[in-house]
C-alpha positions in Angstrom: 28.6 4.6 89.3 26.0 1.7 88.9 23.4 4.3 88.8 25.6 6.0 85.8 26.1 2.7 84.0 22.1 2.1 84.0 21.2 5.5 82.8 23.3 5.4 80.0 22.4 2.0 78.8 18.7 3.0 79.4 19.8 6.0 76.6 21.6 3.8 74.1 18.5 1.3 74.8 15.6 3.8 73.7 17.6 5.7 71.2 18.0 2.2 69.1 14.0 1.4 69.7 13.7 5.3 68.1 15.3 4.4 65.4 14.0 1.2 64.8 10.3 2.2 64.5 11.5 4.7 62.4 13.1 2.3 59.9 9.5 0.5 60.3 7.4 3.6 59.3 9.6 3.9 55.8 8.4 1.8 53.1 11.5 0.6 51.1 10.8 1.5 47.4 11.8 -2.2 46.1 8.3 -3.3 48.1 6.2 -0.6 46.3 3.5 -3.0 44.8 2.6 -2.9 41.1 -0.3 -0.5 40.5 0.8 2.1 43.4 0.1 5.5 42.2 3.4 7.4 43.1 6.0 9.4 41.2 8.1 6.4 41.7 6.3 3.4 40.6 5.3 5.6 37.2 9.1 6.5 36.7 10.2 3.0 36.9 7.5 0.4 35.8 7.5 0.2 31.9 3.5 0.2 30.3 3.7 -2.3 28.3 0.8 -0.2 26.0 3.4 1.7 25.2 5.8 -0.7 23.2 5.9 -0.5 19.5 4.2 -2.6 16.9 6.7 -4.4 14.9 5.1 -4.4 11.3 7.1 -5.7 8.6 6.3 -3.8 4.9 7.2 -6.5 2.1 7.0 -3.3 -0.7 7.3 -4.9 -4.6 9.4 -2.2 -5.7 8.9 1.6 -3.3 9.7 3.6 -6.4 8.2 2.2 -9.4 5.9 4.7 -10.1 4.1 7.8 -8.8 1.7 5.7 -7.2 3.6 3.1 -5.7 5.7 5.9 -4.1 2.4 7.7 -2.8 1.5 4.1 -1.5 5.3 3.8 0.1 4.7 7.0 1.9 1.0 6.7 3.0 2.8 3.8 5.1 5.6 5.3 6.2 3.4 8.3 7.4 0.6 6.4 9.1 2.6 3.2 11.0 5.4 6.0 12.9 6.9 5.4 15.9 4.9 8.3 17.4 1.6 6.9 16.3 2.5 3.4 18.1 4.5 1.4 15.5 7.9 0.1 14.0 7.9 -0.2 10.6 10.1 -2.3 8.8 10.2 -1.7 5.0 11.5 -4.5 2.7 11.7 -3.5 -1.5 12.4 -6.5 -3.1 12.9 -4.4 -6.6 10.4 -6.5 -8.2 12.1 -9.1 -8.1 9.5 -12.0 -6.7 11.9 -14.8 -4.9 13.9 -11.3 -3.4 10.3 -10.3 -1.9 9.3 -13.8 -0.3 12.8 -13.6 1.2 12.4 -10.9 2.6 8.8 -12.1 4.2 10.7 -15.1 5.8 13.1 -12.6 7.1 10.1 -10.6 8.6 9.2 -14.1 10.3 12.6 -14.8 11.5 12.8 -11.3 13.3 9.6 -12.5 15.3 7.8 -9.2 13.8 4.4 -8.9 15.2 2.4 -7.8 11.7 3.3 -9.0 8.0 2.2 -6.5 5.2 2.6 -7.8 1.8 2.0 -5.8 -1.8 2.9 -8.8 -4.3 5.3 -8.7 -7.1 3.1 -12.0 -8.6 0.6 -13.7 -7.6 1.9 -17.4 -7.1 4.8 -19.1 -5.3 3.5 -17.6 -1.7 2.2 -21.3 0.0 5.2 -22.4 2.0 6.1 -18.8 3.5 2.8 -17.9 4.6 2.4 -21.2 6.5 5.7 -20.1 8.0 4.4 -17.0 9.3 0.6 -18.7 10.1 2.9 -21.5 12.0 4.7 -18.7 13.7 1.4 -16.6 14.6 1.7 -13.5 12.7 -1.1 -12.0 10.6 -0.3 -11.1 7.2 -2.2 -8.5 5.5 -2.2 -8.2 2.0 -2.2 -5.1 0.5 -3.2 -3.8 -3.5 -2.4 -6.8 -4.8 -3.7 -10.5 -4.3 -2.2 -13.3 -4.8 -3.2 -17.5 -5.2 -3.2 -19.2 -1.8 -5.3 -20.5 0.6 -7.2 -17.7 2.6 -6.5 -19.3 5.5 -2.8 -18.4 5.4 -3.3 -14.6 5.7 -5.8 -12.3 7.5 -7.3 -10.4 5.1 -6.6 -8.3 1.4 -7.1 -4.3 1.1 -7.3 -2.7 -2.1 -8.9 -2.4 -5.6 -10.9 -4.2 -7.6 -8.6 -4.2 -10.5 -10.8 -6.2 -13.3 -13.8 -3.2 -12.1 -11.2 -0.5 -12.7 -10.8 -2.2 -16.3 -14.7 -2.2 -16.7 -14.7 1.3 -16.2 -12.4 2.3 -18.9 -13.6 -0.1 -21.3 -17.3 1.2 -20.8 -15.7 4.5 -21.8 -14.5 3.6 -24.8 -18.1 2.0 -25.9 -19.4 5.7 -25.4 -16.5 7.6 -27.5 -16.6 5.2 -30.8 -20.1 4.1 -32.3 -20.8 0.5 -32.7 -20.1 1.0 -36.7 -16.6 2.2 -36.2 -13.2 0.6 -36.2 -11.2 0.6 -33.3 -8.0 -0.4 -32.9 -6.1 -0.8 -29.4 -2.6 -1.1 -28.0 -2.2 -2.4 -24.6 0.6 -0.9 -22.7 0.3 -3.9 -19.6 1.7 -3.5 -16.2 4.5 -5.7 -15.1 3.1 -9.7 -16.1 1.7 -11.9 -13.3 1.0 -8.5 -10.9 -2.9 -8.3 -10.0 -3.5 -5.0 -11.1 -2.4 -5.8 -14.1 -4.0 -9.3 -14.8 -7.4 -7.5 -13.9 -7.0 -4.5 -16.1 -5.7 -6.5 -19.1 -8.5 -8.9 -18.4 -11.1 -6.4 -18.6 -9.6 -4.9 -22.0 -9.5 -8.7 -23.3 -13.0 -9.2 -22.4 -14.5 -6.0 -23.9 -12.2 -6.3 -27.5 -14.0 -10.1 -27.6 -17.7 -8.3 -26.9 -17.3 -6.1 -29.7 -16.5 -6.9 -32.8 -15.5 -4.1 -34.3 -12.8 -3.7 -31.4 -9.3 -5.3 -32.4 -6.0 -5.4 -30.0 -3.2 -4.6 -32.5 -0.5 -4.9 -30.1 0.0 -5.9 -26.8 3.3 -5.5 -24.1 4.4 -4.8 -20.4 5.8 -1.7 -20.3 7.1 -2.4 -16.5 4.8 0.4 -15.3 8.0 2.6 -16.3 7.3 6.1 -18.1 10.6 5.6 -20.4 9.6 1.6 -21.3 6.4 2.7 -22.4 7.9 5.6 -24.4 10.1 3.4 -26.6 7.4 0.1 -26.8 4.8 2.9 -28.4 7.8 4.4 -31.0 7.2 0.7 -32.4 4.0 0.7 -32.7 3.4 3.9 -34.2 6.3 3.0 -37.0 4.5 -0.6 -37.2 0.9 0.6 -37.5 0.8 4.5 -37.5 -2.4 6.1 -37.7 -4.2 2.6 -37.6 -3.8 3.5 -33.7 -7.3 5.0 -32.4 -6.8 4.0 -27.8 -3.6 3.6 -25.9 -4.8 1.5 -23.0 -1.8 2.3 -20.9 -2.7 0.5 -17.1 -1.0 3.2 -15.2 -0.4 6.9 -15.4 3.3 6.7 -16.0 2.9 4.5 -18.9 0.4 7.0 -20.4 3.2 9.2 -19.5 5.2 7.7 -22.3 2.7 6.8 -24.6 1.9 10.4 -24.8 5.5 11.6 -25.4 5.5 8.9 -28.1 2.9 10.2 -30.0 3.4 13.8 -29.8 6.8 13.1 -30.9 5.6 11.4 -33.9 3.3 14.7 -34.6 0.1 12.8 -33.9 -3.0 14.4 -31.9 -3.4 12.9 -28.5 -7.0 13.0 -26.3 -9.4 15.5 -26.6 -12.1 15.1 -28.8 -10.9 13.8 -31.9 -6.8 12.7 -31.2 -6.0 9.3 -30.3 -8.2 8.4 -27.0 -5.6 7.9 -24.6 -6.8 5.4 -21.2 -4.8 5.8 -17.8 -4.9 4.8 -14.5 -4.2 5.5 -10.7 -5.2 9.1 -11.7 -2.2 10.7 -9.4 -2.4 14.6 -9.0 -0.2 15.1 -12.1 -2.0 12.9 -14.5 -5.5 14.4 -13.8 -3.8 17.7 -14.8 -3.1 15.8 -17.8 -6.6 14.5 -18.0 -8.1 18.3 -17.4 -5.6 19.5 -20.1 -7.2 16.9 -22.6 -4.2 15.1 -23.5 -6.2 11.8 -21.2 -9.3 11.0 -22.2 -10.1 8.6 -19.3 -8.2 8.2 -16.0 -9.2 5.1 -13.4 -8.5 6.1 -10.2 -6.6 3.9 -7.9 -6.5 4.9 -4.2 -2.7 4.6 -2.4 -3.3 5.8 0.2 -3.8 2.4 2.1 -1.8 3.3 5.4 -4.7 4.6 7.2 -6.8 1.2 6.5 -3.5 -0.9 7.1 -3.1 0.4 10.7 -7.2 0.1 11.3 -6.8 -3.2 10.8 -4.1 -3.9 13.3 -5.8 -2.3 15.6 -8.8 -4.4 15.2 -6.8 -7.4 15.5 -5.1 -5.8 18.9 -8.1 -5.3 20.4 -9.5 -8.6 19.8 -11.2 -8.5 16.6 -11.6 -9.7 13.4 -11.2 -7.8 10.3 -13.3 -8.8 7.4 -11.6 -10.4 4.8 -12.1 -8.1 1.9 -11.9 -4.6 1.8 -12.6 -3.2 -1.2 -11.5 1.4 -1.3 -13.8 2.6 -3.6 -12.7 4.5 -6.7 -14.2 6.4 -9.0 -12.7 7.3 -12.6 -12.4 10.8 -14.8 -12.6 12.3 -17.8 -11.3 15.3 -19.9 -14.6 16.5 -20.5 -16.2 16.9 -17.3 -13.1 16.9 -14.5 -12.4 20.3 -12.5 -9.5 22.1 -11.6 -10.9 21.8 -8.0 -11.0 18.0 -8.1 -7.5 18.0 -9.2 -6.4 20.8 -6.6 -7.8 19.0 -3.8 -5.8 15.7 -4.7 -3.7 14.6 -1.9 -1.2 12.6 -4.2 
């Protein structure tokens, strides 16, 4: 019997050392060190590479025009969550205390990038210090604004007073220095970048020549139908006195055109009233091939593309530059293509 008793506890006694080294030669998964390259530790440790980039879009009004919703989209497009990011889009209607709300906003949510395309230029110094304060880069995009430069990271977009420049050189080839021409200014919404540099640019060309007068001057909101009943006043007011509409964007030359046509005058084209637009979106260089506008700016939306680039330079260390000008170019009824207008992408 004691020979019994010892051979079963010698049993019991090397089954439980079995198992025990077993137990020893499993790794338990919740010691499975950071870095090992197993199914497991891929399945259930998160890269961190892969979490989104929170950019808040401070938008002055998504809809305003055919540009501004090609500009809209361009961001919506390039800043996806399947290219990497979270985009937040604020329109503030074009309404300017609505739009630096909605940038404190941005900094209260902790958002990791602050895009900005002013409504005006001024009242921006206290919010951007909250967002420098708080760490986040703001990028401004289209339009600039008055602060400090230290409070954002750097401004992408056109050189507004240059687009100007470019119609108003136009205009000094299509009327001799011995003819009378009389303007009206169809202006973009007052206090907005592009339109202090275009109007500028007019102003300083009508005081270079003197036989260049401004008859009338007015926002037209950047709005198709504004435009269209601001230029039924003028015509009644000053009729064929009218030689340039110097509408500063397409949509406005939209209206200016209706306008006139309406009132059976001749529009563009050799010898009808000289008709200036800009942003030169797909539609209106139709318009500008079909002579009806003499002289189209461009105006590049598509700033999503150079938005994100410069995110990424700042993720990876960098330092954008502080300016970056898109180039443009500008068009005109007597030398455009249909293949330039074909090939438009908005």
């Amino acid at each position: 019997m004691k020979k019994l008793l010892r051979l079963i506890s010698f049993v019991c006694i090397f089954a439980l050392l079995v198992m025990a080294g077993a137990c020893a030669e499993k790794p338990s998964e919740t010691t499975v060190p950071v870095g090992t390259t197993t199914s497991k530790s891929v399945e259930t440790t998160p890269n961190a590479g892969d979490e989104l980039i929170v950019v808040g879009f401070a938008q002055c009004k998504a809809d305003e025009s055919d540009w501004r919703m090609a500009n809209t989209k361009s961001m919506q497009e390039t800043l996806s969550e399947a290219n990497g990011y979270k985009l937040i889009l604020a329109d503030s209607n074009n309404d300017a205390a609505k739009q630096v709300a909605d940038v404190q906003g941005f900094i209260d949510q902790e958002v990791d990038y602050i895009v900005i395309a002013a409504v005006n230029m001024d009242g921006w110094d206290t919010v951007l210090t909250n967002a420098k304060n708080a760490g986040i880069p703001v990028i401004l995009m289209d339009r600039t604004i008055n602060a400090s430069a230290d409070l954002y990271t750097c401004w992408v977009g056109s050189d507004f007073k240059a687009e100007g420049v470019k119609a108003t050189d136009w205009i000094s080839t299509r009327f001799t220095a011995d003819q009378e021409v009389n303007i009206v200014n169809l202006q973009g919404q007052l206090g907005a970048s592009a339109q202090i540099g275009r109007t500028e640019a007019l102003e300083d060309a009508v005081a270079a020549n003197s036989n260049w007068t401004l008859l009338a001057q007015q926002t037209g909101e950047w709005s198709t139908d504004t435009a269209k009943e601001i230029m039924a006043s003028w015509i009644q007011r000053h009729g064929d006195k009218i030689n340039v509409v110097y509408a500063e964007n397409d949509n406005m030359a939209d209206g200016a055109i209706q306008a006139l046509e309406e009132a059976g005058m001749k529009v563009g084209g050799d010898d009808g009233v000289a008709i200036i637009s800009f942003d030169a979106n797909r539609a209106y260089l139709q318009m500008t091939l079909e002579g009806k506008i003499n002289c189209n700016v461009e105006c590049n939306p598509l700033h999503g593309p150079k938005v994100a680039q410069i995110i990424q330079t700042i993720e990876g260390g960098g330092s954008p530059a502080k300016v970056e000008v898109v180039e443009e170019a500008a068009f005109y009824y007597d030398t455009i293509t249909q293949e330039i207008v074909d090939a438009r992408a908005y």
